[in-house]
C-alpha positions in Angstrom: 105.5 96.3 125.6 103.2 98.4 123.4 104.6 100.7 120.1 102.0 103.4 119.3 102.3 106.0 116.1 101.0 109.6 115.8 103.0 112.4 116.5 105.9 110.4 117.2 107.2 106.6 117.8 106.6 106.0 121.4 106.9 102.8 123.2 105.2 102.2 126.5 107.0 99.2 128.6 105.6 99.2 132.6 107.0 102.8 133.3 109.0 103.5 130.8 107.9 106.0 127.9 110.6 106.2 125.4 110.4 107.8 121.8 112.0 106.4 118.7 114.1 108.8 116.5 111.0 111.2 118.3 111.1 114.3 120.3 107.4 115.0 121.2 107.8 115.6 124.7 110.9 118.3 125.7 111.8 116.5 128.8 111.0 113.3 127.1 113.9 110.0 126.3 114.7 109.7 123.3 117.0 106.3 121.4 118.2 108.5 118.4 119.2 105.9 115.7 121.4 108.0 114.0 123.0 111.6 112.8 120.2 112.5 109.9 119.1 115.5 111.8 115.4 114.5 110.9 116.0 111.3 113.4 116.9 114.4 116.4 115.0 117.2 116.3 116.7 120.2 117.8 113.6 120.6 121.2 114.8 116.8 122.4 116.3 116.7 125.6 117.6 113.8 126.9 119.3 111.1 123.6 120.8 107.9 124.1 123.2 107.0 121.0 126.6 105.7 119.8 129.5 107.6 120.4 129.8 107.9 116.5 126.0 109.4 116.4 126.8 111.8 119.4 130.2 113.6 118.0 128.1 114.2 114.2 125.4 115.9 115.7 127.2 118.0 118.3 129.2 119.6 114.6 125.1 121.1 114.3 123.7 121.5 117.6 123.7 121.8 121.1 122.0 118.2 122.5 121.5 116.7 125.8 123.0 113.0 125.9 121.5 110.6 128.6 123.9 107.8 127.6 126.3 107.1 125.0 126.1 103.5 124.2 128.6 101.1 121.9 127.5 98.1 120.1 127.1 95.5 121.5 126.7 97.0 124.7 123.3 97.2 127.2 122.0 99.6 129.8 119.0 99.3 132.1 116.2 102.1 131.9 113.2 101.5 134.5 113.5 97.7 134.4 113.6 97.6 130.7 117.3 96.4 128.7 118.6 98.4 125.4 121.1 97.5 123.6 122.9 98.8 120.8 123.5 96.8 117.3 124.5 98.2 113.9 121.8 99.0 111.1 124.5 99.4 108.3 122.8 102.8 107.7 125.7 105.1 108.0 128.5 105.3 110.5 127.4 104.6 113.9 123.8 104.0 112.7 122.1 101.6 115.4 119.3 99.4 115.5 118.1 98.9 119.6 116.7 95.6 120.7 114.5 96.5 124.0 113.7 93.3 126.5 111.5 93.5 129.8 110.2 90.9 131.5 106.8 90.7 128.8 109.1 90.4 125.8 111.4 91.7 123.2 111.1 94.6 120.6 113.5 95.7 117.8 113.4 99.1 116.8 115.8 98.7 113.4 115.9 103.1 112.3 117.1 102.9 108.9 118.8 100.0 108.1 120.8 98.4 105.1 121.2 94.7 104.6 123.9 94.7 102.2 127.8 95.3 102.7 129.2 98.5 101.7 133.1 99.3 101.3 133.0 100.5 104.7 130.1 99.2 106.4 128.6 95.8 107.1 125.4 95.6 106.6 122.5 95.1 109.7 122.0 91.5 110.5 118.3 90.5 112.2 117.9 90.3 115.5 115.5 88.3 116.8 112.6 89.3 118.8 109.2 89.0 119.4 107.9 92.4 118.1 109.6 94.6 115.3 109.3 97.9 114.0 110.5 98.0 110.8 111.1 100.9 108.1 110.1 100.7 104.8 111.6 103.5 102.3 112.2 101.2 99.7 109.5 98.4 100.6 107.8 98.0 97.1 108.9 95.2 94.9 109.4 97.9 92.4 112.6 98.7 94.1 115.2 95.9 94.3 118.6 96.9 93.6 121.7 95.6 91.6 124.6 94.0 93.0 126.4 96.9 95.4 129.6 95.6 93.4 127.5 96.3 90.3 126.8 99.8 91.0 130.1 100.3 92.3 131.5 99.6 89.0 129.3 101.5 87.2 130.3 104.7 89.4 134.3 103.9 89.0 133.7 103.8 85.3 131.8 107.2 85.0 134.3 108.6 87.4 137.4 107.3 84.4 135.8 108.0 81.7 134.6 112.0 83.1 138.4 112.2 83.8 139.4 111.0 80.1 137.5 113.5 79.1 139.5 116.5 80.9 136.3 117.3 83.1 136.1 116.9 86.8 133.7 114.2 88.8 131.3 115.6 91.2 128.8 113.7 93.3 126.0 115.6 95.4 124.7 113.5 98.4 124.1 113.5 102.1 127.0 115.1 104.0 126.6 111.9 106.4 126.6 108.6 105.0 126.9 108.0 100.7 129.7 111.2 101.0 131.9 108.6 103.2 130.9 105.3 100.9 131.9 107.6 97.9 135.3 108.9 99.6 136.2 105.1 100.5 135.0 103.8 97.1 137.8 106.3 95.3 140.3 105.2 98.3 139.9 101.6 97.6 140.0 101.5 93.7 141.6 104.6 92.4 144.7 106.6 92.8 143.8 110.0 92.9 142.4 112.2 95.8 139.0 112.6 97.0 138.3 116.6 97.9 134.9 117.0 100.4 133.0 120.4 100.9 133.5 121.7 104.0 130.4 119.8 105.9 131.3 116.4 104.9 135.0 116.8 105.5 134.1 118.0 109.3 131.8 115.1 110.0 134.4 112.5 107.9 137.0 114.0 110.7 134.9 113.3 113.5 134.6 110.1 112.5 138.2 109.1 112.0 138.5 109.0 115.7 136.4 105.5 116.0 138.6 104.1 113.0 137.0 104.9 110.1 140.2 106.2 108.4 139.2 107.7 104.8 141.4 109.7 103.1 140.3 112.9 101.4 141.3 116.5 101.2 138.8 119.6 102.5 138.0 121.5 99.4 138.4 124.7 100.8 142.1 123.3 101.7 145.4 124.5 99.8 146.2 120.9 98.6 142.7 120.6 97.8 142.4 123.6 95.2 145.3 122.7 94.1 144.4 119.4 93.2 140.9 120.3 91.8 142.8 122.6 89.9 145.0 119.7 88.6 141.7 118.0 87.6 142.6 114.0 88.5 140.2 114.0 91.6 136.6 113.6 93.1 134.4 115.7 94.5 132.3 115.0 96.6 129.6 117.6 97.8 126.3 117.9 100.1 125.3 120.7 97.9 125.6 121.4 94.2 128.1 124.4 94.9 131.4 124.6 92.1 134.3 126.1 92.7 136.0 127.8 90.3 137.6 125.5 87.6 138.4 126.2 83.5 137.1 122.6 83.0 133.8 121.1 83.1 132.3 120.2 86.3 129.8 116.7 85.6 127.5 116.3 88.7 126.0 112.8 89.4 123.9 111.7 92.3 124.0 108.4 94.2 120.5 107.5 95.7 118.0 104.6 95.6 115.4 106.7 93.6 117.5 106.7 90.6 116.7 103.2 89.9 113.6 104.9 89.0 114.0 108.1 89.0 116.6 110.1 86.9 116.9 113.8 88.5 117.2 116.6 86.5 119.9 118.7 85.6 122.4 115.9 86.5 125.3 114.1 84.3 124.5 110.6 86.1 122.5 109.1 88.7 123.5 105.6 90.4 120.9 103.8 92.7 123.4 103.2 95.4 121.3 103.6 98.6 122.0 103.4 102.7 118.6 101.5 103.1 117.9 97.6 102.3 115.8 97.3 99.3 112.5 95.4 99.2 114.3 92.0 99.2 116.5 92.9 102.1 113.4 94.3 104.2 111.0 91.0 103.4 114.3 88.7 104.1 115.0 91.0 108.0 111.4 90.7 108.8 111.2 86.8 107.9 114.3 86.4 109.9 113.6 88.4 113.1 110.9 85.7 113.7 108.9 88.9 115.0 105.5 87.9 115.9 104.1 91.2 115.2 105.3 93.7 112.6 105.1 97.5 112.8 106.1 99.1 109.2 106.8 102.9 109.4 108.1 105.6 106.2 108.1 105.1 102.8 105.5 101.9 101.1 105.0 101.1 104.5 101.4 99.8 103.6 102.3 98.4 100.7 105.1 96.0 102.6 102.8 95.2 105.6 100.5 93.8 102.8 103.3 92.0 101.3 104.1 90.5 104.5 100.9 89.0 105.6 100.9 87.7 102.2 103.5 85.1 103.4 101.9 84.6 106.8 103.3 87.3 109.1 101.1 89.7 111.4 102.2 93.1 109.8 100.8 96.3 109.8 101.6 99.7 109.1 102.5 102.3 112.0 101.1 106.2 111.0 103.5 108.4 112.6 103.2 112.3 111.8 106.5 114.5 110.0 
């Protein structure tokens, strides 16, 4: 098997070309690892995904699915074996482990480590090559507790509510909106309302299980119960309805345990991707021989890694 960067992820195994979360060539295969429409560009072809991946991003486009495949489950492509395992990313996020007769090879997408209130988070899988992501894969980014942070967000959320002002949260329509909307369902007892986007992919999703209860915005009991004010909002864009109290807008991203955006009432670094601890602790348990380190402090990881006696290097791969 051989993993090459550039203008895409590509791995060559005998005949088989397949692309990773890539879409270089139009009549090319594609393992999409999940519904972040970065990971499918709109020109691929032929995608083989979850089920869960599959309904999100046929809500924003029209896409050509060569096989739907569950976890746990394997399928044969020109003599080489995929099979589908959860990265704990968001819902229906996958990590692939590919095996041909010269080896093994995990492709993990995004992944989180760590246990969410309604995810668990990726185990390692073992193999003999790994490609590995790196957003947060600096020691300058290791996170609280997720029960920490979680508190921290449930208090803001009370004390914005004392206060006779409503509780917003901006963040991705697929993913932290459906942690946030199960964090309020598990420890508080008042609704969740979703802008429209997030409350169509949060339907969608129910199908496979995931029940989380929430009310569309745009909904009568939902303005009526942002008009009552004892509620959550939960938002992929920083868009207000009309209200006579005060709106406070947070975020809820890994940045902010850095970072603090401007023109926001909070920040919480609650992230879908493992932290630098959770990335070195994958790789040293995948007992990869060879390490491929794409996104984020990609270089800075692989350095990290041969540090403690690993064969790690970072992949270039084009936007």
């Amino acid at each position: 098997m051989e993993v090459l960067g550039g203008r895409g992820l590509l791995l060559k195994a005998g005949n088989a070309r397949i692309w990773l979360d890539s879409a270089v060539e139009r009549d090319g295969l594609s393992l999409v690892s999940h519904a972040h429409l970065d990971h499918a560009p709109r020109r691929l072809s032929k995608i083989i995904a979850t089920p869960e991946t599959a309904s999100v991003l046929s809500l924003f486009g029209s896409y050509k699915f060569e096989r739907l495949i569950k976890y746990g489950e394997s399928m044969v492509l020109d003599d080489v074996r995929i099979s589908a395992h959860s990265s704990g990313h968001v819902i229906g996020s996958s990590q692939f482990l590919l095996e041909d007769s010269s080896g093994s090879l995990v492709y993990t997408g995004d992944l989180n480590t760590y246990d969410s209130v309604i995810l668990r988070g990726a185990r390692p899988l073992e193999s003999e090559m790994l490609v590995l992501e790196a957003t947060y894969g600096s020691p300058r980014y290791i996170f609280p507790a997720r029960e920490e942070v979680y508190a921290r967000i449930i208090r803001w959320i009370i004390e914005t509510i004392k206060a006779g002002e409503i509780p917003a949260f901006k963040v991705y329509a697929l993913g932290k909106a459906q942690e946030i909307i199960g964090l309020v369902n598990a420890y508080l007892r008042i609704p969740a309302l979703a802008s429209f986007t997030i409350s169509r992919i949060t339907e969608t999703l129910s199908q496979y299980g995931f029940k989380l209860e929430h009310l569309p915005i745009n909904s009568p009991e939902g303005l009526e119960a942002f008009k009552q004010g004892e509620c959550v909002y939960v938002s992929s864009k920083r868009y207000s309805p009309p209200s006579q109290r005060r709106i406070r807008w947070a975020v809820a991203t890994g940045w902010a345990l850095r970072y603090r955006p401007s023109g926001f009432d909070a920040a919480f670094p609650l992230s879908g991707h493992a932290d630098f601890s959770g990335l070195v602790r994958y790789a040293e348990e995948s007992g990869a021989k060879q390490i491929y380190l794409v996104h984020g402090f990609a270089d800075e990881l692989a350095k990290h890694l041969r540090r403690r006696g690993l064969r790690a290097e970072a992949l270039s791969r084009a936007p």
